[in-house]
C-alpha positions as protocol buffer text, in pm:
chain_id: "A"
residue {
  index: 1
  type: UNK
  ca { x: 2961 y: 190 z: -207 }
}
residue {
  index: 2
  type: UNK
  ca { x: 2836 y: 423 z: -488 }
}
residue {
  index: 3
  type: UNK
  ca { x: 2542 y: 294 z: -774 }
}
residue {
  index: 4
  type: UNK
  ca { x: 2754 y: 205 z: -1034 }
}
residue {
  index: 5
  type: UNK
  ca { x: 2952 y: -70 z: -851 }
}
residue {
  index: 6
  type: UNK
  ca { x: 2634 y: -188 z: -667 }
}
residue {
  index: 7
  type: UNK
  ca { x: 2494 y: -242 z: -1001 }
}
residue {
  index: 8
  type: UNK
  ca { x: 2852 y: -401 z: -1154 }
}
residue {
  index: 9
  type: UNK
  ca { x: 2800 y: -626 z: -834 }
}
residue {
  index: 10
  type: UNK
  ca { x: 2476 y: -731 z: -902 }
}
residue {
  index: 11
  type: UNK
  ca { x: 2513 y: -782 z: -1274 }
}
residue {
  index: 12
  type: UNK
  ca { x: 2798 y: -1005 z: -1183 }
}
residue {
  index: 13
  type: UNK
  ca { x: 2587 y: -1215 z: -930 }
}
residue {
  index: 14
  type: UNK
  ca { x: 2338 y: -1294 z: -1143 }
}
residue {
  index: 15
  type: UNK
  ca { x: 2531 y: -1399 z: -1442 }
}
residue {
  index: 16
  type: UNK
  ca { x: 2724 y: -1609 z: -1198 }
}
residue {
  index: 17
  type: UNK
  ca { x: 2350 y: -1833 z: -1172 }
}
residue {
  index: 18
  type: UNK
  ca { x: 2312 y: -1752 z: -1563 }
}
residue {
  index: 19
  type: UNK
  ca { x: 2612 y: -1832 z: -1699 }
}
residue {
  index: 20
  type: UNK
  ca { x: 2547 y: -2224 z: -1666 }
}
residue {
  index: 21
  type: UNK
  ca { x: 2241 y: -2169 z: -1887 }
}
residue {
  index: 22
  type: UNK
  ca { x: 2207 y: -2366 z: -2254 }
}
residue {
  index: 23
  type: UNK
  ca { x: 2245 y: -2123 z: -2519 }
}
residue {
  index: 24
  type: UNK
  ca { x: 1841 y: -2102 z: -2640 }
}
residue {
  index: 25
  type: UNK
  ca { x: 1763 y: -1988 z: -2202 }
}
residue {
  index: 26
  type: UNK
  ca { x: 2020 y: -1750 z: -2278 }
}
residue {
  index: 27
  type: UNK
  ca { x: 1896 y: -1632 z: -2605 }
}
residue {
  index: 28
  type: UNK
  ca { x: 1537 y: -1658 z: -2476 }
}
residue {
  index: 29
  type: UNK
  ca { x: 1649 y: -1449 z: -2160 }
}
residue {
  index: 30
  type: UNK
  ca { x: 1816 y: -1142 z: -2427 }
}
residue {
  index: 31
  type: UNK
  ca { x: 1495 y: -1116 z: -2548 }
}
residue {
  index: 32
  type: UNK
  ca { x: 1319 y: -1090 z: -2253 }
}
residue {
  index: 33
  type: UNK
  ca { x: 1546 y: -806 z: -2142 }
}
residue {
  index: 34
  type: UNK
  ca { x: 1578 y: -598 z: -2414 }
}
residue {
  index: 35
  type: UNK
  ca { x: 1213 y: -637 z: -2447 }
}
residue {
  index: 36
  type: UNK
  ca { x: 1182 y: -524 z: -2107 }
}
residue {
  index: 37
  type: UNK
  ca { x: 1395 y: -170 z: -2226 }
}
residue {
  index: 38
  type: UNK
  ca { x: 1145 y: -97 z: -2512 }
}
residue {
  index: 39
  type: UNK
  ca { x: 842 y: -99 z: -2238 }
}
residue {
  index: 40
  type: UNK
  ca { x: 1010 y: 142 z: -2027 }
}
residue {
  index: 41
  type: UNK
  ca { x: 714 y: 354 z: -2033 }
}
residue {
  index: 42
  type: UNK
  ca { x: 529 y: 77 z: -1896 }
}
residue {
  index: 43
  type: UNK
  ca { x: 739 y: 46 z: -1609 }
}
residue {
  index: 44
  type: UNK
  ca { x: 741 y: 407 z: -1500 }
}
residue {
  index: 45
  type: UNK
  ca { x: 333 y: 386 z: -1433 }
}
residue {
  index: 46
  type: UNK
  ca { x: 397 y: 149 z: -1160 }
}
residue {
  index: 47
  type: UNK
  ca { x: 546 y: 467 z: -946 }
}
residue {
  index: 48
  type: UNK
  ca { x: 402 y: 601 z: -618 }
}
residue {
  index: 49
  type: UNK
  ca { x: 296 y: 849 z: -822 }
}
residue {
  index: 50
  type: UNK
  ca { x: 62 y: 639 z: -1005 }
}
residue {
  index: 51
  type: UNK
  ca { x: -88 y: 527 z: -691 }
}
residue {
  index: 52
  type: UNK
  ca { x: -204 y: 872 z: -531 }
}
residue {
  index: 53
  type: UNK
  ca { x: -530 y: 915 z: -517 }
}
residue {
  index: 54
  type: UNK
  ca { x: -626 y: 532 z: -559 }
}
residue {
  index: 55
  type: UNK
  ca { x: -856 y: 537 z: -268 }
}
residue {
  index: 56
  type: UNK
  ca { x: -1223 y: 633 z: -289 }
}
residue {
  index: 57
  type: UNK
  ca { x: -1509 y: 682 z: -70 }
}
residue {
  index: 58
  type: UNK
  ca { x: -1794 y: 838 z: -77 }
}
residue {
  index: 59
  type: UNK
  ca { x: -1676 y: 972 z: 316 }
}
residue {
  index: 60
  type: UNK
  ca { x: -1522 y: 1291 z: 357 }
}
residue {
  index: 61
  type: UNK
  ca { x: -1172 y: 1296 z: 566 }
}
residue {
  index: 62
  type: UNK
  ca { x: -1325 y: 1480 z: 825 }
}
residue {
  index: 63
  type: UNK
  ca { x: -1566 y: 1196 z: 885 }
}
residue {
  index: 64
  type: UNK
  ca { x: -1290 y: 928 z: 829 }
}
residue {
  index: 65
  type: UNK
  ca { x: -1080 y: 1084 z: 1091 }
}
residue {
  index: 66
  type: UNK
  ca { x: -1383 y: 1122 z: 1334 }
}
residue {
  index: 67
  type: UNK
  ca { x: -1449 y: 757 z: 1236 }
}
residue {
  index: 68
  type: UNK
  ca { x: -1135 y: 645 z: 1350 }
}
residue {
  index: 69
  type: UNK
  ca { x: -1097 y: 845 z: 1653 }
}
residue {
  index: 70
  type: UNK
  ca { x: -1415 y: 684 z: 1781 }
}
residue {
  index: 71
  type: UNK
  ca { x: -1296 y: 361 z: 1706 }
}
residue {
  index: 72
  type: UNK
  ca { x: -1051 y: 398 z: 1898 }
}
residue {
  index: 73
  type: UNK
  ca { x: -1065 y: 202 z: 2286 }
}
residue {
  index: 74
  type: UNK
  ca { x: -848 y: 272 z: 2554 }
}
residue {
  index: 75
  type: UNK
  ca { x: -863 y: 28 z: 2862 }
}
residue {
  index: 76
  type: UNK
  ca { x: -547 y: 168 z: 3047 }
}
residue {
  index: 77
  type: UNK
  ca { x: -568 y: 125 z: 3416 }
}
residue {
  index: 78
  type: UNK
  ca { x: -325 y: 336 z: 3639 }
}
residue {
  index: 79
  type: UNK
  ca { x: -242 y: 187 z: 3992 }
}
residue {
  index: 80
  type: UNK
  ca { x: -133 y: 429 z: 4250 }
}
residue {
  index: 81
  type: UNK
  ca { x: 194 y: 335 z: 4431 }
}
């Protein structure tokens, strides 16, 4: 199933729970929408993108990774057969 249909399929499952609105929700629910178009811009900071590099510490990854490694327990007993 390609994008387009998904999308036909999904606009027509949520106007099935819409359509049963009063006419102000629906109004009210317009504006909300195309409201939502003109912030676009908005939207497109909430990317991955946006969220490289988030992390800071005053550790260097060297140190992080050591960190970790000596974190690290291992408690695996072998039996012989």
């Amino acid at each position: 199933m390609n994008t387009a249909s998904q999308n036909i399929n999904l606009a027509d499952y949520y106007f099935g729970f819409l359509k049963n609105l009063n006419p102000n929700s629906k109004l009210d629910l317009i504006s909300k929408l195309s409201q939502s178009l003109k912030n676009k811009d908005q939207v497109a900071d909430t990317s991955l993108q946006s969220l490289f590099g988030a992390y800071k510490s005053e550790e260097t990854a060297d140190e992080m990774i050591a960190e970790i490694r000596n974190s690290r327990v291992f408690n695996r007993n072998i039996e012989p057969l």
